[in-house]
N, C-alpha and C positions, 0 to 999 in steps of 0.2 A: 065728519072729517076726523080722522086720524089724529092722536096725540103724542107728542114726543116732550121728555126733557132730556136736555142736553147740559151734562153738570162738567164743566171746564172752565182751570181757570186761564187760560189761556186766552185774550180777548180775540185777536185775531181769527184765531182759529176757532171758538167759538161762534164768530160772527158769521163767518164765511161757511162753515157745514152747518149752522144755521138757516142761512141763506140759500144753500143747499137743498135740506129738506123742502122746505115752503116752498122751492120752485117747484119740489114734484110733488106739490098737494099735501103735505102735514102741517100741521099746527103745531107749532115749535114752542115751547118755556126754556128759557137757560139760566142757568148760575151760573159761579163763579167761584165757586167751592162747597165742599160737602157739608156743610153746616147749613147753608141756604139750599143746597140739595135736596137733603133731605125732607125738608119743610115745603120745598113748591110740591113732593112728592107727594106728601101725607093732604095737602090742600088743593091741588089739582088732580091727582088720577091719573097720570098718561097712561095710555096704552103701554108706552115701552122710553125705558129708560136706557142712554147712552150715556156714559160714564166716564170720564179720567181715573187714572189710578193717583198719581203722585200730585196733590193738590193740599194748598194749604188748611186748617180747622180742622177740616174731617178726610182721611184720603176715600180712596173708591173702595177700597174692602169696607172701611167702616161705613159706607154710605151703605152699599151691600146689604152688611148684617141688619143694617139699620131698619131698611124696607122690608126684609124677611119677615124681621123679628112681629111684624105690624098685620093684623089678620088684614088690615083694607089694602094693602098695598104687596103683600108675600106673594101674590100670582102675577106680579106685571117684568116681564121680560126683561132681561136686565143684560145690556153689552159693555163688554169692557171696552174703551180704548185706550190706548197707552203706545208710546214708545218703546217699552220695556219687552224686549223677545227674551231672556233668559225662562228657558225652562221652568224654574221653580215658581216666576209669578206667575205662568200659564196654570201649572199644576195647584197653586195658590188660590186662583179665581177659580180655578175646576171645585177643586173641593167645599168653595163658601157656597156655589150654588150657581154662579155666572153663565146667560144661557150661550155668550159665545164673546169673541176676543176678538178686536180688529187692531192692529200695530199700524202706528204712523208711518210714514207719510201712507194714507190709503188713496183709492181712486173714487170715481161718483159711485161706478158701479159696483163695487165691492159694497160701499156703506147701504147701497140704497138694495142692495140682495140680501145683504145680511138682516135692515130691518123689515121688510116685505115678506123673509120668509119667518122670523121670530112672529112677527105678527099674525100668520097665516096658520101657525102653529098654534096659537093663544087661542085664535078663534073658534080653529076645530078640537082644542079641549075643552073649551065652554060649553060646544053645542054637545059632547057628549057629557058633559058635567050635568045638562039638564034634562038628559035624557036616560030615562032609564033604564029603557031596552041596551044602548050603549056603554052605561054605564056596567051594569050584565056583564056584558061581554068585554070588558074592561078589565073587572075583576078577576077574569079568567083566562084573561088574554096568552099569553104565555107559557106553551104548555110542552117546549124541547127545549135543548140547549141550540140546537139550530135558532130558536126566536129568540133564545136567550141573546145569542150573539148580535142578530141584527141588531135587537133593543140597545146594544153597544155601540153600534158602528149609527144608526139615527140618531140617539141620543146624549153619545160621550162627547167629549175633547180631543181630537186629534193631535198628537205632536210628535213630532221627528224626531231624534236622536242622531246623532252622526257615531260613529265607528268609534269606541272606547267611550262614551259620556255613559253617565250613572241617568236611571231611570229612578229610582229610588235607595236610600243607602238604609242599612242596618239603624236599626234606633229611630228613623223617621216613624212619625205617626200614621199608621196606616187608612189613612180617608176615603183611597182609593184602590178600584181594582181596574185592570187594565187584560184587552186583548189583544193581542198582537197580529197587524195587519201584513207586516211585513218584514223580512229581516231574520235577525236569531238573536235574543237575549240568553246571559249566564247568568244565573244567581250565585254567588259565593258568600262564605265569610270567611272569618280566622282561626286557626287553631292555637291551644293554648302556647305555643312556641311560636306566634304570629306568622306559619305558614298559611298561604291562599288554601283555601280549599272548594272544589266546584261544584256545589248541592243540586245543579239542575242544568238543562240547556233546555229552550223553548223557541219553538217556531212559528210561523204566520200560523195563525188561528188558535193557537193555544192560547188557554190564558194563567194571565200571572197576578201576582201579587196577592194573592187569594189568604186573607190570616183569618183570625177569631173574627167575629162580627163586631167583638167591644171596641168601639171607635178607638181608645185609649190604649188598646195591643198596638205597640209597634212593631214596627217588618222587623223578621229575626233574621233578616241578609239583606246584603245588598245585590241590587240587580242592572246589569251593564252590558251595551250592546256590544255584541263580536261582531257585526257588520252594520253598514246604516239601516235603521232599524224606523219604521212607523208601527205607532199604536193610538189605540183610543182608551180612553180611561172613563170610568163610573163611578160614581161617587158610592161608598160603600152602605150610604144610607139606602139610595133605590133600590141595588141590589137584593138587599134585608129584605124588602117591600115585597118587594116581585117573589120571593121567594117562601114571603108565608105565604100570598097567595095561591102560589101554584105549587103543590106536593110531586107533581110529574119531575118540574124542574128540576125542585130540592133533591128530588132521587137519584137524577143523573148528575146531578153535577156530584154526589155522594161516589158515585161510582167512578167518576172522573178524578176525583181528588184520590180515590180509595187505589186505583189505576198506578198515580202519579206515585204513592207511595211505595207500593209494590215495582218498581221501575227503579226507583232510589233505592230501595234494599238491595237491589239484584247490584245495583252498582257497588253499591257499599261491600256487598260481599265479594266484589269480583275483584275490591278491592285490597280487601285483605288478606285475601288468597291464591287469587292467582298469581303468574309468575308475572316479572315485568314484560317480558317479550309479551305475550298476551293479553296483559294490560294495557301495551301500547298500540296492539292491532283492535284490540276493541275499542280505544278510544276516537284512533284514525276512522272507522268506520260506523260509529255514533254520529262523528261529526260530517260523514257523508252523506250521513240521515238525515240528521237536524235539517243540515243546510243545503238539502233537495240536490246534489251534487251526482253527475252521472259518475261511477266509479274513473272515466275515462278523464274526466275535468280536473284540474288542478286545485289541491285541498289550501288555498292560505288562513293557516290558523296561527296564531302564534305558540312560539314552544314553550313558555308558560303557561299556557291555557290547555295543550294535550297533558303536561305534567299537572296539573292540579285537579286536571278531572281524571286523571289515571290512579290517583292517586302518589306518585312517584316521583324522586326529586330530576330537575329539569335536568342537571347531569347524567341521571340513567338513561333518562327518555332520547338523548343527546345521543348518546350511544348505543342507544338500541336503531333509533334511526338508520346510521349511519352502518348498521349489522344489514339491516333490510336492506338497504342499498349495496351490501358488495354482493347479497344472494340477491339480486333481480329482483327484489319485491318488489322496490319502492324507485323512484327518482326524486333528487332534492336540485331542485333551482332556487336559489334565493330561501324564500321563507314557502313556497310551492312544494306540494307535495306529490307526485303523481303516481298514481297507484297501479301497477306494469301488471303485478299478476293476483288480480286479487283471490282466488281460491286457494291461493298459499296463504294470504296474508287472513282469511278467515279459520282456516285450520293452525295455527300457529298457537301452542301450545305452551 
């Protein structure tokens, strides 16, 4: 039989998803908080640990580290629960190591899929842990950025973003790196006159947040979705892993980063030298890239975000627009953009 501890201090609700497991066949231990948590942990074994975060003694992050830190206890599956959806405690548990996150109020079936598949997970890397034909092929696993990315989308943390929320800000510690499922994120920062400046735009499948491997590099931008926006995020440790092991990988993502830089120069130059009318039809049609837009569909970006990735103040860009519009290039409704003739607006000079 199956083992579970269930660390809440919460009595009712301890009792009752308690109650819960045992009906479908687990063998349940509970606390009441993380100090006794952590102790039935080290003296029981469970299979898989469900968690509170906000608990008196000790919370769920330091119960977390607590079991990591322990060679008998760092492999047993470890779920958060919590009332808590903001962002940064998801991205919080992402980086201690948390193999998944369930938010209050949940259903039966949520809790009892969530721990049925952690446990299913556990078990097929034991059996290849003691195998060493598997283990073999283990170490080698990983050999394009195609698998690189699955390893993201099986392995990561999932979380949403809505339209303007920050993914990561400038000066955050960088623990994680994220692919993008869907959506379009900006990277920006500030210039020394605290204008916006727009160092990147990234779309589904791209990935972001990529710095040094030194856990203690933090992000040198910040990164915020232009539309609602899904990613998955990796802990920057596995990454590291995956990447001594496999030289294929480390080459393409080489080439990929090498890529991304070469893209930001061209911007940077296009920057500073082209005219504005030019700078603002290349920016218009960047962002019909990014954001997979038939030239025919209406562009809504805002007019700070073509001015800062054009490099140009949002008054030029204001009246460049509005140039386009009385020559038929362009049409403006509201903050829509719609693009009437686009082989003028790519030859524009």
């Amino acid at each position: 039989m199956k083992t579970i501890l269930l660390i809440e201090d919460d009595s009712a609700l301890r009792e009752n998803t308690a109650e819960l497991l045992e009906l479908s066949g687990f063998k349940v231990f509970t606390a009441p908080n993380g100090k006794i948590g952590i102790e039935k942990a080290k003296n029981e074994s469970p299979n898989i640990i469900i968690c509170d975060i906000m608990m008196p003694e000790i919370d769920g992050y330091g119960v977390l580290e607590a079991v990591t830190s322990e060679e008998k206890t760092k492999h047993i599956p470890f779920i958060f629960l919590s009332a808590k959806t903001e962002h940064k405690e998801i991205r919080k548990g992402m980086d201690l190591g948390a193999d998944d996150y369930l938010t209050k109020p949940f259903d039966e079936e949520e809790l009892l899929s969530a721990v049925e598949s952690r446990l299913a997970k556990a078990s097929i890397l034991a059996m290849r842990k003691n195998s060493k034909e598997d283990q073999a092929e283990d170490d080698e696993n990983l050999q394009n950025l195609n698998q690189l990315k699955n390893f993201f989308c099986d392995e990561g943390q999932v979380v949403n973003y809505k339209k303007g929320e920050t993914i990561f800000r400038k000066g955050d510690h960088s623990n994680s790196m994220f692919l993008i499922l869907e959506g379009v994120v900006k990277t920006h920062t500030m210039d020394a006159n605290a204008k916006e400046l727009i160092t990147g735009l990234y779309k589904a499948d791209d990935f972001l947040g990529f710095t040094s491997f030194d856990d203690n590099i933090p992000y040198s931008e910040t990164a915020t979705a232009v539309e609602n926006t899904e990613v998955v995020g990796v802990s920057k440790k596995y990454v590291k892993d995956i990447l001594k092991k496999s030289q294929d990988v480390s080459l393409e993502l080489v080439n990929l980063l090498t890529d991304n830089l070469s893209e930001i120069k061209q911007q940077l130059l296009k920057m500073a030298y082209s005219s504005v009318r030019k700078k603002t039809a290349a920016t218009i049609l960047q962002f019909v890239d990014i954001m997979n837009k038939k030239p025919s569909a209406p562009l809504r970006i805002s007019r700070n975000d073509l001015a800062t990735t054009a490099g140009i103040a949002t008054e030029s860009l204001i009246r460049t627009l509005s140039d386009f519009k009385k020559n038929g290039i362009i049409e403006i409704e509201g903050r829509d953009i719609h693009i009437i003739d686009l082989e003028s607006l790519r030859e524009i000079e």
